[in-house]
N, C-alpha and C positions, 0 to 999 in steps of 0.2 A: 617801260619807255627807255630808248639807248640814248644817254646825255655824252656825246662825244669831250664838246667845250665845257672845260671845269669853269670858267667864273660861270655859266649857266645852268649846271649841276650845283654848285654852292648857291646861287640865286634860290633853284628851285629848292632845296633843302631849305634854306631858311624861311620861304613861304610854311612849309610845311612846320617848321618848329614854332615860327611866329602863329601859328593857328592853335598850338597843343599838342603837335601828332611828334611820337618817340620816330626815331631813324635808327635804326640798326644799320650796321656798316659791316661788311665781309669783304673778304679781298683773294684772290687766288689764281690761280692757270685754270682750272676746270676744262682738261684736255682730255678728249673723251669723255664725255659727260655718261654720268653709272650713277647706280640706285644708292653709292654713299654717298655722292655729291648732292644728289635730291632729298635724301633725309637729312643731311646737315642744311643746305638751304631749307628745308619745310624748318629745323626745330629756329633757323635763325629766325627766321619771318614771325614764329610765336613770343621771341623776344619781346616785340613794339608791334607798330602800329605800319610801318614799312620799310622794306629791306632794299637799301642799295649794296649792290655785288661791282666790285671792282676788278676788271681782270687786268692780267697782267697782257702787256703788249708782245705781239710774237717773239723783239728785238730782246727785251726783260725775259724772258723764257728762255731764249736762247743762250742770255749771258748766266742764268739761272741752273739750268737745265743741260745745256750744252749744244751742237751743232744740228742736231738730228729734232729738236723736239722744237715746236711745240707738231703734234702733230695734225689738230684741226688750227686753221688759221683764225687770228683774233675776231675778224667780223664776222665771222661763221660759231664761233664759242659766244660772242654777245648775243648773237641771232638766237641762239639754245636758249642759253640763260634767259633772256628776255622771256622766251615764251613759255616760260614756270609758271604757274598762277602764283607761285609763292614769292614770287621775286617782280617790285613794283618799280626798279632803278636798276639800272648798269650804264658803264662807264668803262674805259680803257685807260691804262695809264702806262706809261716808259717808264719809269722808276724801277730800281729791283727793290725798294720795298713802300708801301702805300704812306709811308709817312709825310712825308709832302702833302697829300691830298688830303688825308685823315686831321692832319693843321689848318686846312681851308674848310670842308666841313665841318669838322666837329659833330659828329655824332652823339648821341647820346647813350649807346650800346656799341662796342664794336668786339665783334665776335670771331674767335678761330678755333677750330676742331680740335679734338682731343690728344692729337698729335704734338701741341703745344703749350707750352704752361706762361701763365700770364709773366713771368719774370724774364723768360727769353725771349719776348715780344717789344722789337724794341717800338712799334707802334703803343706800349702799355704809358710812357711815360709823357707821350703828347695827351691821349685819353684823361692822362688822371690830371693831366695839368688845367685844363679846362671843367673837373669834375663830371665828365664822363667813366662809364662803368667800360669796365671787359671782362668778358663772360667767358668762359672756354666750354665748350662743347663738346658731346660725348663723340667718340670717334666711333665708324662704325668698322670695325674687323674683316679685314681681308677684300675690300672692297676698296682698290685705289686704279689710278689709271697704269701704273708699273705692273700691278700683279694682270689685268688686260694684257696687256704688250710681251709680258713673259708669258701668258696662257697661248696666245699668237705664235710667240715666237717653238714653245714646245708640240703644239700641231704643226706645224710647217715641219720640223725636225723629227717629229714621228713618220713625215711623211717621206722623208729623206730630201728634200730639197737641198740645194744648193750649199753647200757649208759657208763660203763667205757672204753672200747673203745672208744666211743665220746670224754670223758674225757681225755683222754691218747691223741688223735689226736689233740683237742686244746691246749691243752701244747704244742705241738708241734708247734703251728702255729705263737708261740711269737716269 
């Protein structure tokens, strides 16, 4: 389900925790959605009982990311994500980082791939101030949306295409 309005995403969570049920929490661009993004959402979703996925908004990407990216647009990356069976929540957020949000839910898991370690996450010190856990995930290898966009950009450049265009598509791929 795509909870656009956060007090109505925070509603619906706390139904869910007022009942028993654990919320895992993940947050990220998931631009280009590939088989690392679906095994880190499958192992988040084994965490609890259900996984909300917050992504980041085109705006937050862009200031993140830089000019060129995101390259599938926000409601089109929700529309993906939604339709995971692993993944029972998503939400959009302007923030460049989920802390804001992650203080209004409160989670009871909140999860990031292996790329990060719980002390440089500065979402770890809202988590723990509520007695919520965070978990880091194992990362999967060579599997991200830059190494996509560089494989792209190396077939186009085999093909001999255009050089400023190459150029233009690499910037892009930061």
């Amino acid at each position: 389900m795509i909870i656009a309005d956060e007090s109505q995403l925070v509603e619906h969570v706390a139904r869910l925790q007022a009942a028993g049920e654990k919320v895992v929490f993940t947050n990220g661009v998931f631009d280009i959605l590939h088989v690392g993004h679906l095994r880190y959402l499958q192992e988040a979703r084994r965490q609890g009982d259900h996984l909300l996925v917050a992504l980041n908004s085109d705006a937050s990407v862009r200031r993140i990311k830089g000019p060129t990216r995101p390259i599938v647009a926000e409601d089109e990356r929700a529309e993906l994500i939604n339709a995971l069976r692993c993944v029972d929540l998503v939400t959009i957020f302007g923030t460049d980082t989920p802390v804001p949000l992650v203080a209004s839910v409160r989670p009871a898991i909140y999860v990031k791939g292996g790329d990060y370690t719980i002390e440089r996450l500065p979402e770890s010190p809202v988590v723990h101030s509520y007695g919520g856990e965070v978990r880091i995930l194992q990362f999967v290898p060579g599997k991200s949306t830059t190494n996509i966009i560089e494989s792209v950009i190396r077939s186009f450049a085999a093909r001999g295409r255009n050089e400023q265009i190459e150029e233009e598509i690499k910037q892009s791929a930061k």
